[in-house]
N, C-alpha and C positions, 0 to 999 in steps of 0.2 A: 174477409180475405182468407182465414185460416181456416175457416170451413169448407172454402171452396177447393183450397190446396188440401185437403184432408179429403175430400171427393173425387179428384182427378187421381187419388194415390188409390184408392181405393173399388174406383171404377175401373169398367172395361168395356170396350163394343166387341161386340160378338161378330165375327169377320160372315155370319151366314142371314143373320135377321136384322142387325145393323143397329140392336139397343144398346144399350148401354146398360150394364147390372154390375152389381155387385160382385166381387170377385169370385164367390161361393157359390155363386150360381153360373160360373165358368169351365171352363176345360181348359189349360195353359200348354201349350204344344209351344215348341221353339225352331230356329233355324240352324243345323250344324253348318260347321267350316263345308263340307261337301255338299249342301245341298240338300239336305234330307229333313223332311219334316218329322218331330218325335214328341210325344209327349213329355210332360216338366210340370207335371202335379206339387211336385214339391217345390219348384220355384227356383230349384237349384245351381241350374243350367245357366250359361252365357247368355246373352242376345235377348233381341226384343222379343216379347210374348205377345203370341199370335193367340184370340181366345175365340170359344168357339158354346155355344150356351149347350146345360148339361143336357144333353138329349141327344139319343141315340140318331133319330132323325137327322138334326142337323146335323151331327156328326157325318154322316153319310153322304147328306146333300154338300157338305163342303168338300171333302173328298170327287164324288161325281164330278160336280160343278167347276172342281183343280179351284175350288175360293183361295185356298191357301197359295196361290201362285200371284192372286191377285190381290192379295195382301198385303204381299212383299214386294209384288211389282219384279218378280225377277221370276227362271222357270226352278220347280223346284221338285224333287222326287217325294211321292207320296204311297206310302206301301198302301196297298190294294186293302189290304185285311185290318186297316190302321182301326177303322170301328171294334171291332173283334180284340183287339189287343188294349183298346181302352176299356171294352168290358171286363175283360182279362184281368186288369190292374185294379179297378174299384172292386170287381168280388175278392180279390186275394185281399185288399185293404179292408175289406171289411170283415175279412174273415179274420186278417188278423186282429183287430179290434176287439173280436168278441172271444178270440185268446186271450188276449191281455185284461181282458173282461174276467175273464175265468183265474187267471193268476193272483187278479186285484182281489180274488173271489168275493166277487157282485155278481156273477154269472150263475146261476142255479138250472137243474136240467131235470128231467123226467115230471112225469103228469102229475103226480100227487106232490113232491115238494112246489112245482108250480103253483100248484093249485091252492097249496097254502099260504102261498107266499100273498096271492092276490085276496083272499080274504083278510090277510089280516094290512092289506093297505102298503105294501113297501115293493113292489111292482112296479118299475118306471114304463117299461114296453115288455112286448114278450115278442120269442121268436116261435112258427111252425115249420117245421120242414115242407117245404112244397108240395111233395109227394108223401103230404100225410093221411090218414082213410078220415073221410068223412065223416064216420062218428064220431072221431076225436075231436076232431075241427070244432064240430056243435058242440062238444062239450066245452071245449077253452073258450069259444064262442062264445056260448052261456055266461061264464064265470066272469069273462076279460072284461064284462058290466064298462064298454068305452077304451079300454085298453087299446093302443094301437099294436095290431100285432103283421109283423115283417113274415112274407112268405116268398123268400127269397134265393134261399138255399134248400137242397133237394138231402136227405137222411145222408146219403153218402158222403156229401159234402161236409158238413158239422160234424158226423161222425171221426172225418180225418182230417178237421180242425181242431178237435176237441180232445182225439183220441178216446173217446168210447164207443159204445155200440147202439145203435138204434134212437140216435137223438132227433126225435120229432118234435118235444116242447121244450123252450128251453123261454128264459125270463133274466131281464136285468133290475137288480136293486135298484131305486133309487139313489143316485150316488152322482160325482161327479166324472164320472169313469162312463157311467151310461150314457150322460149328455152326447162324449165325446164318440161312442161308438155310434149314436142314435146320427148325429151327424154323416158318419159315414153311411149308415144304411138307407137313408133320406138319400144321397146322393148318386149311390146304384139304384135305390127305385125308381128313383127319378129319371137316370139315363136310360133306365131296361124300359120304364110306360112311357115316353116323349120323343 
């Protein structure tokens, strides 16, 4: 009995594919007093949580399809660009992640501190800048020997996250700091390829 109520708190149906997952593998949007549908990542918000599975797609398709009206059984306003603005929210969370990454200092940047970092074994993931050149790529390539490495954010982005200049390789220590940003970067990749 205490497992099943420890399930029901823990799960969610996704108002677009109709499974039931894990909360983590959710999008939590809510119902204001006016009618308007908004995202509620943090849970914070009043009222029943409408979830919706992390993927950009479905996002969309529930959006198109007004799901979210038929969820709630009542008519309900849904901004046009509500995809766009959930993207919007997971890259600033991740980005700040890998601030806080860099504060904790577990965050290390440029190609040769990388580089050493992953020879000597204390690499949890690495980051490249999207628009990194191609040689580099093969080189971190080479070295990342299984490494999963995020290519998610573009130089300019990390640059004025980071506040430096030219940040194309950047790596998290092993730590428990990395866990929790690797989490948030799993969850924008997830939404930007599904």
């Amino acid at each position: 009995m205490a497992k099943e109520m420890k399930q029901t708190t823990e799960n969610r149906k996704c108002i677009v594919c109709g499974e039931v997952k894990e909360k983590e593998q959710l999008l939590r949007f809510t119902l204001t007093p006016d009618n308007r549908i908004i995202p509620d990542f943090k849970k914070k918000l009043p009222g029943k949580g409408i979830y919706v599975s992390v993927s950009q797609a479905a996002l969309q398709k529930a959006v198109d399809k007004n799901l979210f009206a038929k969820a709630v059984k009542k008519n309900v306003k849904v901004n046009a660009e509500l995809t766009q603005t959930v993207e919007n929210i997971l890259r600033k969370k991740g980005l700040e992640s890998i601030c806080l990454a860099k504060k904790a200092g577990v965050l290390i940047t440029g190609f040769e501190k990388v580089s050493e970092q992953i020879k000597r074994g204390k690499i949890a993931f690495l980051l490249e800048a999207a628009d990194a050149g191609a040689d580099g790529h093969q080189k971190i390539t080479n070295l990342a020997a299984g490494l999963e490495i995020f290519t998610i954010y573009d130089v300019e982005e990390l640059d004025k996250a980071l506040d430096k200049v030219n940040t194309v390789h950047a790596a998290l220590l092993k730590s428990d700091m990395a866990k929790l940003v690797h989490t948030d970067l799993v969850r924008l990749q997830k939404f930007l390829n599904s």
